[in-house]
Each structure stands twice: as structure tokens, then as C-alpha cells.
Steps between C-alpha positions, in 0.01 A plus 500: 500500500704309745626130413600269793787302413543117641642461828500088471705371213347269252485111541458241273230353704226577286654418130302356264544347178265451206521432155687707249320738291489454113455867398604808630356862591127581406282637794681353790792704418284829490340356809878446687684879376171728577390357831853529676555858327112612668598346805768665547524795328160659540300601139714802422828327549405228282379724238825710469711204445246318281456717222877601517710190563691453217352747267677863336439746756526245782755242648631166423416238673768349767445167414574352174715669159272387279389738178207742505329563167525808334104530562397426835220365573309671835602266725899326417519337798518133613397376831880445609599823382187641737594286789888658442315822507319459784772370730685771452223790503278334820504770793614269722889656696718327690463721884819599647408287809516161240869550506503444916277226470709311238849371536693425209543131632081492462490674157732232391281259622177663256378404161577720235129488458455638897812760464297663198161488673629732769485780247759814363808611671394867532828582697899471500602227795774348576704207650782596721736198534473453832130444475254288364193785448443732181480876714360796294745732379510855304582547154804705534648240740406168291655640219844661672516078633533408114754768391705420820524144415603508157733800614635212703604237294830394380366414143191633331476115389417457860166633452221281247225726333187259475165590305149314383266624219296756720731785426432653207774662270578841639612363815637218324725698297579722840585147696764362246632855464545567894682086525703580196612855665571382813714219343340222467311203214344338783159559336289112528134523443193237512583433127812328578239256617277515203592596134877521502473172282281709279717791432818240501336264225360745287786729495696275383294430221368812380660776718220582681365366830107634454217418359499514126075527425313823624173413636284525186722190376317270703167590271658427199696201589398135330694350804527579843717191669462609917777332697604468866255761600165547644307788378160467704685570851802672387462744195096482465455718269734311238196336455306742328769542189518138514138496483596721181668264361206257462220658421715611237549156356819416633648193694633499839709197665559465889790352667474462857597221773205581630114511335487872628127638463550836292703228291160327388244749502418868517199723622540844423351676764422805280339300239128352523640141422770523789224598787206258353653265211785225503730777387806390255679193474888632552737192418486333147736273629604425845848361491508425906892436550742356739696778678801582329376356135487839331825498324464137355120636395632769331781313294224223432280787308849635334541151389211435389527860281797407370381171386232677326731709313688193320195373376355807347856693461465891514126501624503459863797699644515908494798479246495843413531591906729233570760565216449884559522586879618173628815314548586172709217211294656286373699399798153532647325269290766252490452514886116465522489230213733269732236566782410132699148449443467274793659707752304767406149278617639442801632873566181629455240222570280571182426230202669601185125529308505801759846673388359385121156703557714786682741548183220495267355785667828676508555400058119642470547816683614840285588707831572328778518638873718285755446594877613419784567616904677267797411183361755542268751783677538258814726237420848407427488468093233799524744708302540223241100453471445880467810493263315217283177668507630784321668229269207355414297868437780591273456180298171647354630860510214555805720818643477828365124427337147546625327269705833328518799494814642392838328656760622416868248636768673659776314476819517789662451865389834669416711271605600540094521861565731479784735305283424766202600739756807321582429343824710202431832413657624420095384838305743476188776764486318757232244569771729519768742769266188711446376484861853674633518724205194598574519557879901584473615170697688172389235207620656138629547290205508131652193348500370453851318245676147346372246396757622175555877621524407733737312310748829240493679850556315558815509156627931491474447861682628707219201732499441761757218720353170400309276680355126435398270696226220261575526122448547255742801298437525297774161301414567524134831380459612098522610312802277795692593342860869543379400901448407526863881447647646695200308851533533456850874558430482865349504813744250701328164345286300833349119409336293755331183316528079537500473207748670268698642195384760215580816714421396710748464253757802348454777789527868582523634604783288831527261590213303758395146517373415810298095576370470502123206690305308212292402568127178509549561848726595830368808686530575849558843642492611897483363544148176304500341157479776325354440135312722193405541261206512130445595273192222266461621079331434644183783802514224761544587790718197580712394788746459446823284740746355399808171585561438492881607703780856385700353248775731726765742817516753279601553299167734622239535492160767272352660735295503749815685196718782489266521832408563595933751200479685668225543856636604335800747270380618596186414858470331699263764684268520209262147340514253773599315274728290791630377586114388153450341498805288822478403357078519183308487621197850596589582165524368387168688758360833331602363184416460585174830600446629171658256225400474448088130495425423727723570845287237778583347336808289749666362627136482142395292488824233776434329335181195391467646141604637604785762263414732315262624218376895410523667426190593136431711423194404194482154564502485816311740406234630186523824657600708286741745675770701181524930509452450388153147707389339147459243308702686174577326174506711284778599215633333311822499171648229423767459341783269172534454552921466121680360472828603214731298291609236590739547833371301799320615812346392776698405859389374795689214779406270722641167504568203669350474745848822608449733710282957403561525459882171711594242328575102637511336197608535154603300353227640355104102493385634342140667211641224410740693654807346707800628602809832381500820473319725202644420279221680268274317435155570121374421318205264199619676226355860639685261514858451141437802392397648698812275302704274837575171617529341842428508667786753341630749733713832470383861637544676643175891461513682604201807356374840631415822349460793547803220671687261453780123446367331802565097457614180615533310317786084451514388579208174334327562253196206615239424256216515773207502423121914657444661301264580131631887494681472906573389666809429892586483719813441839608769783429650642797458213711691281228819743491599294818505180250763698237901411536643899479772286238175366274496753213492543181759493224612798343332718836487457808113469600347281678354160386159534698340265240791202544496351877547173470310385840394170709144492703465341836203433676485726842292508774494861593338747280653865463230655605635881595579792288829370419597156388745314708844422308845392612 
């Protein structure tokens, strides 16, 4: 079937704005994944990736990491992970003729919503840099451009190795190895953005930067505390094992800034009472916080725990765990029994008969489960918060039991793999020793440059050569319009991509595009149909086969990209590129002898599972790979944030049409938005005291010190119940609103949920694809 992409960008001009919705999912969801997927697809199509998204003998879905069961039910989809699906398997091609029609100055111009409407890049093209057009190209040639460049360079810390969650770990493990051979750590990826303030805060207090509860954990938990996160749009179906959870008998407490929908109430869609009844009250307790109260909330509980433990002495705290495994408490508790109680209500906005109810929950529970996602990863004392999470889970002894643990939700699947795999530009040196043991070469051993480092490296011109396994850095990262003038400094930008997007609108001085095969298409190499793996949130290594045919003969695989790259730059006597290349289960071989865990791989692979879960000391044994064998209870002080005033805290997120900086529609159905996205959700009470109306159009300027406000003009004030003195906007039209030196202590990502901002009425709305900023 043949799909017509836009020619017109989308306008604004017909947003509108209802109420919120107080539940999530049921038969509207159904109603939003299948119709698209018929539409577009055709029966058959649909079918195929229907009954195989997600299951054994199928693929994993490109949209979020979150756990499958061990028994699948039919259908494990949600309707985001079927809109994901179908944007990448619709029919539609980008015609070699789009590339003479479209100037790069005009693509720049495009929504990221528009850019992915025009459909797959089914051919190599580049960008010469005397010109301002993408030209078709061959294979052989594309690829000679890339080894001649990086044959060029004075330094291999010239070049920057970038990758998002789409890759799955073969090439993963290929990527890192061809940077680390060539000579580089230059390896940044999307979760410099996300979760480094997971694996940071964890680590430090148990050794281990994953998830500590498999997925069955959920069912047996008496407490499932959901922070920062919102599971209806971004991890749907989390809500089925926390619908486990309650039918079960157990409690579940939601803290959010804003009232989100899945938060409240769930319909199953596969259950008679999700498609015709009320379906299940989620939340317990809604604790509905000021941004950047999560640390003080968390110490409040510990308090509170603590307190409990003097008055009944040896019956409320996990003795037996703490005096056992642990080390650091009483420091700790001499810290958290000093906490202010008054700063904390103002930090986080709540009453303390809300903390008291909170804690009492937390003294009831046997096995309790703290999550969280970017809600809590996304600010400066996120490593602290995550840190005192874990604190207050070890008070209780809630890691290493079942139904009991810290389980951050990554947002994309395998960008935990990738790191697994050891795309990250800090691998510690054990990996790094095996890795050139392995493939007889010594690899760099300073750590290279992070995300944020590295677009700062391209802005002072120290970067010549960047390279793209998917992602789209530019619009992710902070201080985006700051991106623009910086990647415009490097000679050579190289994206293996599906579909267009802003980083490839927005180039170095030439740039090559080169046509990726998409997980939901199969992949033949010299020795057969070859497959892929992913690790899932929960540490689950999954299969991954696609299912449909390669939408063109011009797409490659990604494995097959790198592989070419490495004969022709690096040769193949000490990494036999063309082996891998021609059969993956060569390359699981090698990663098994490099990667611990990972012993066996390919037989491992062939069970009845079709998969396996990575060992986690922690978890398995309540063994702790920390310096001193001990999980550590530490120190933290947080942050009370103060606005000015005439001021609200800003935070950015997506919206329910859209998965990181992709988006597949223009509507946020759960927070009353349709048709539109330059919006600016406001308490009531702030609007008034701003002197505001709903619907008022408005100019967001955010604030930083020594620096020029940066601002997003037109967009519409909406009256929206967020919690009174916070504000939110869409992610990646707030990236503009991020100082690149606003990050987070302890790593260096970005804090997208911590803009302090000032809102002035305007009198022009942004009304075209992109918002105007300055």
C-alpha cells in the first residue's frame, strides 16, 4: 500500500484543550494502536507484528525497556509500543527526488513531527560541504567517506561515537569495540540524559546500577511507591504488574507533580472490567509534590521509621540486614533524625498528616518496591534522592527479598544493554583489560567525553567527526539552540537512522545519512536469518527477530554498517569484522568471553526461554560488589529550591503521542490536549496570581545566573491541576529552556525537570511547526 506523507507542516491553529482524564487505557487505547496499525499497514502487516511484538520467537518492541512476563499473554503490546511499531514499519519511503526538493535550510525549518512523517531513508545520501542538498550516494562510497575521515584526524579523540537505545547489543558491543580500536572513549549515549543518576546513586550504595526486583516482584509486593514517572504514556504495560500488585492485596502510593491519569485509575483492556467496568483504582495515596521535593520526602519517611524504631526498639528496622550486609547507619540516622521538619513542608508542598499516612504505609509493608524514572533522574540532588531511596529500602532490609527493591524504569529499550555492552565513555578498567585481551589490542584508558561534554567539545571546535547509531542529540540534549552552532563546527556528522529527524537537519560541515534495517524487519546475512538481543528494565536478556520483510534493498543491517567500517578502517586480522558480519552468534561468542554474566550465550540462547536473566548480587544473594563488600547507607543533604517572585519551577515531558524526541501525533489525549503541542500547563491559582488567564498566549523565558534568558515565544497558558508554584512543557521543545551548565551532582545530565522560568503575556502565537525562541 502506498502512504502519502505531509507536504504542509503542522500548525498550532487548530489545538484544543479539554479536561484531563482521570483514568487511563481501556478501549480508547485499543481503539488508538489498531486503527493506525490497519491504516497503515494493511491486515497482514498488522497481524505479523501483533502476535509477535514482544513475544519469544518475535521482536522487542522499539519503544520502551520495560519487562515481559515469562508467560505472554497473545497480545503484549501497548498502544505506544504499536504506534512505535507502526512508524517505523508503514510503507511509506522517502523518493530520491525529496532530496532535490528539500534544502537543508528547509528541513531545519520542519517539526520533528513533519521530518518523521516523510517516511524511511531507504538510501545512503550525502551532504557535500559546499552544498546545502542531501544527494544519493552508493554504499561503497558512503562508507570509504567515513574511513577517510577518521584516517584523517590528528587524534582519534577528535572523533565522538554517539548512540540511543534502538541498537540492540550485538552492534552495541561491535560500536564500543570499533571506538575503543580506533582509539578513542568518546562513546555518549541518550542515557547520559536519562539514568546516569540512577546507575551513579545506586552504585554507590549497593554496587549495582540496575534494577534489583525481577518482574514477578511487583505481584508479591505489599508496597509499590511510583515516583517521578508516568506509566500510562510512557511504560504502559507497567500497569498490568502494578495491577498485580492490587488485586493481590497490596498498597500502592503515587508521587507525581502532576495528577497523571494512569496515576488514578486503570482499565485493563484485556480484562472485561477495563473495556465495560470502572476498572481499578491505582493510587492509595496520591502524594502530588512540588518539583524537586523528593529527597526531603524520602528523609521525612526515614524519619519517621526511625522514630518508630525508638519507641518499639528492635521491631521496626531490618536489624538482622542492617547489622549483616550494611555499613554507614548510624552516621545515617544521626543525619535523618536532625532533618528540619519545616523545611521539609515547604520543599515538597505536602501537609505532614500526608508524609505521616505515607510512612505508615511504608512501617506496614513486609516487601516494599520503590520506583522511579525522570522525575527523579532529572535534577541536581537526583543522585542524592536515588542514593536515599536505596537508604530508606535498606532500612527494612527491602533488597535482596521478594516483592521487595529499587526498580528505576529506563525509558527506552536497551539503552541498559548498550551500557551492559559497554557503550559508555567510563567502562571500568576490568572490562576494558578483557576487551584487548580478547581482541589482542591495548584500548584508551581515559574516560572520554559524556553527552554534555561533548556537545561543549564541538561548540570550542575540538571535534571534527561525529558519529550517530540512532538518537537525535541535537533535540534531546539542553540549551538545543546552542547544539545548532556547535555540530555545525565538525567536518563530518554520520547517522544510522530509520527516519529523519532534527540531527539530520542540522549538520556539520558535510554529513552523511546511511539507511538502517528496523527491528521489526528481518535480517539475512551469509549464513541465514540472523537475530539480535536486548536487556529488558528487569536484567532479562531477550530475543529479538523481526518479523517483516526489509522496507527496501537499500537499507542495511546495523551490525553489517559497522562491520564494512571495520574492514575498512581497522582491518580484519585482529577483529574478524567479516565473521561477525556473515553470523552473530559469532559475536555473542566474544561477548561472552568479555562481558561477566554472559557465559554460554548462544546455548543460553536456545532454551526454552529463549533468554536469561543477568546475575545481580544484590538481588540474588544479597552480595554487594562495593570497595568494602557492604551496602553503604550515606550521607545527603537536599536542596529546598525557591523561586523568585513571579516565578514557577519549570519541568519538561512528553506527550502521550510520542515516545523521547519522536513524535506520532499531535495530540496528549490524558491531559486534555489535541492538535497541538505549544502549551504551558499552570496551576490556577499561579495564572491568577501572574495576572493570566487560560488560554492566555504567553512567552516562557527561563532564568540563569550571568546568562541571557533563554525563551520560548507564543505558546498557550493552560490552567492544569500541577502542583501550585510548578509548571510543565513539552520535551524537545523545552531543551531550548535548559542552561548546558544546569546538571546534576555527581553526573553530568541534564536537569530537564529544574528550569526555573518567568511567563509574559504575548501577542503572537507560535503557530508553525517549530516554536520561535531566541
Amino acid at each position: 500500500m502506498t502512504v502519502r506523507p505531509p507536504e504542509k507542516d503542522f500548525t498550532d491553529a487548530n489545538l484544543k484543550v479539554g479536561p484531563p482524564k482521570t483514568w487511563a487505557v481501556g478501549l480508547p487505547a485499543i481503539e488508538h494502536a489498531m486503527l493506525p496499525a490497519l491504516g497503515e499497514l494493511d491486515p497482514e502487516r498488522t497481524a505479523k507484528v501483533a502476535f509477535s511484538i514482544n513475544h519469544k520467537a518475535g521482536f522487542d518492541c522499539p519503544s520502551c525497556a520495560w519487562a515481559n512476563p515469562d508467560r505472554s499473554k497473545p497480545l503484549e503490546f501497548c498502544e505506544n509500543g504499536m504506534k512505535s511499531v507502526v512508524w517505523e514499519s508503514a510503507p511509506a519511503a522517502i523518493p530520491t527526488e525529496f532530496w532535490q526538493r528539500h534544502s537543508l535550510a528547509d528541513l531545519a525549518e520542519k517539526s520533528e513531527y513533519w521530518l518523521g512523517l516523510q517516511g524511511r531513508v531507504v538510501e545512503p545520501v550525502y551532504k557535500a560541504p559546499d552544498s546545502d542538498h542531501y544527494v544519493p550516494i552508493g554504499w561503497d562510497e558512503a562508507l570509504d567517506l567515513v574511513a577517510d575521515k577518521l584516517r584523517s584526524l590528528d587524534d582519534p579523540d577528535q572523533a565522538i561515537f554517539y548512540t540511543s537505545g534502538r541498537i540492540t547489543n550485538e552492534p552495541a558491543f561491535l560500536y564500543q569495540l570499533f571506538a575503543r580500536a580506533y582509539g578513542t572513549n568518546n562513546l555518549p549515549d541518550c542515557s547520559n540524559m536519562c539514568h546516569e543518576a540512577t546507575g551513579a546513586g545506586m552504585t554507590a550504595a549497593i554496587g549495582v546500577g540496575k534494577s534489583t526486583v525481577h518482574y514477578d516482584d511487583f505481584a508479591k509486593a505489599d508496597l509499590v511507591m511510583v515516583m517521578g514517572q508516568n506509566p500510562g504514556t510512557n511504560h504502559p504495560r507497567m500497569l498490568n504488574a502494578l495491577q498485580d500488585c492490587k488485586v493481590n492485596g497490596g498498597k500502592m502510593i503515587g508521587v507525581n507533580v502532576l495528577p497523571e491519569a494512569s496515576l488514578l485509575r486503570y482499565k485493563n483492556p484485556q480484562k472485561p472490567i477495563g473495556l465495560i467496568g470502572d476498572g481499578i483504582a491505582m493510587s492509595d495515596q496520591f502524594l502530588h509534590i512540588r518539583i524537586g521535593g523528593d529527597m526531603h520526602l524520602i528523609q521525612a519517611i526515614a524519619k519517621r521509621v526511625l522514630l518508630a524504631e525508638q519507641l518499639d526498639p528492635g521491631n521496626v528496622l531490618d536489624w538482622d540486614f542492617i547489622n549483616t550486609y550494611c555499613e554507614g547507619f548510624e552516621e545515617y540516622r544521626d543525619h535523618i533524625l536532625a532533618l528540619d521538619d519545616d523545611e521539609v513542608l515547604d520543599a515538597t508542598g505536602l501537609t505532614a498528616e500526608e508524609i505521616d499516612t505515607a510512612a505508615r504505609h511504608y512501617l506496614d509493608s513486609d516487601a516494599t518496591i520503590i520506583t522511579w524514572a525522570l522525575g527523579i533522574t532529572q535534577h541536581r540532588k537526583a543522585v542524592g534522592t536515588i542514593a536515599e531511596i536505596m537508604n530508606l529500602l535498606m532500612l527494612k532490609g527491602n533488597i535482596g527479598k521478594p516483592g521487595a527493591g529499587a526498580s528505576p524504569i529506563r525509558g527506552h529499550s536497551n539503552v541498559q544493554g548498550d551500557r551492559t555492552m559497554g557503550v559508555w565513555e567510563q567502562m571500568p578498567q576490568p572490562f576494558l583489560d578483557r576487551l584487548g585481551e580478547e581482541f589482542s589490542f591495548t584500548p584508551p584508558t581515559e574516560h572520554g567525553l559524556d553527552s554534555v561534554d561533548a556537545m561543549n567539545a564541538m561548540e570550542r571546535g575540538d571535534i571534527r567527526f561525529f558519529m550517530s547509531m540512532a538518537g537525535n542529540l541535537q533535540a534531546a540534549i539542553s540549551d538545543s539552540n546552542r547544539a545548532d552552532s556547535g555540530i555545525g563546527n565538525v567536518d563530518l556528522t554520520v547517522s544510522v537512522t530509520t527516519k529523519l529527524n532534527r540531527s539530520h537537519a542540522v549538520t556539520g560541515k558535510a554529513s552523511l545519512l546511511l539507511p538502517a534495517l528496523g527491528r521489526t524487519e528481518y535480517d539475512v546475512q551469509k549464513s541465514g536469518r540472523q537475530f539480535t538481543t536486548v536487556e529488558d528494565t528487569v536484567c532479562f536478556i531477550n530475543e529479538s527477530r523481526g518479523e517483516l520483510p526489509p522496507i527496501s534493498d537499500g537499507v542495511r543491517s546495523d551490525v553489517w554498517i559497522l562491520c564494512e567500517l571495520g574492514k575498512r578502517l581497522l582491518g580484519d586480522t585482529q577483529i574478524p569484522w567479516q565473521e561477525f558480519q556473515d553470523d552473530y552468534d559469532t559475536i555473542r561468542d566474544r561477548i561472552a568471553r568479555v562481558i561477566p554474566g554472559f557465559e554460554n550465550f548462544n546455548e543460553r540462547l536456545r532454551t526454552g526461554r529463549r533468554g536469561f536473566l543477568l546475575a545481580h548480587p544484590p538481588r540474588d544473594s544479597r552480595t554487594f560488589p562495593t570497595p568494602t563488600g557492604k551496602a553503604r547507607f550515606t550521607v545527603h543533604t537536599p536542596e529546598h529550591i525557591t523561586c523568585p517572585p513571579g516565578r514557577l519551577i519549570l519541568q519538561t515531558l512528553r506527550s502521550h503521542d510520542q515516545h523521547n524526541t519522536t513524535m506520532y501525533g499531535l495530540d496528549d489525549r490524558y491531559r486534555g490536549i489535541s492538535q497541538g503541542r505549544f502549551v504551558v500547563f499552570v496551576n490556577p491559582d499561579d495564572l491568577a496570581e501572574l495576572g493570566l488567564a487560560d488560554g492566555d498566549t504567553v512567552d516562557v523565558f527561563s532564568e540563569w545566573p550571568d546568562s541571557p534568558d533563554r525563551v520560548l515565544r507564543g505558546y498557550r497558558a493552560v490552567s492544569y491541576p500541577t502542583k501550585k508554584g510548578c509548571a510543565a512543557l513539552y520535551f524537545p521543545e523545552g531543551n531550548a529552556l535548559i542552561p548546558r551548565e544546569s546538571v546534576a551532582e555527581g553526573c553530568n545530565t541534564p536537569t530537564s525537570k529544574q528550569v526555573i522560568v518567568r511567563l509574559e503575556r504575548s501577542d503572537e502565537r507560535a503557530a508553525t511547526g517549530r516554536p520561535v525562541t531566541v
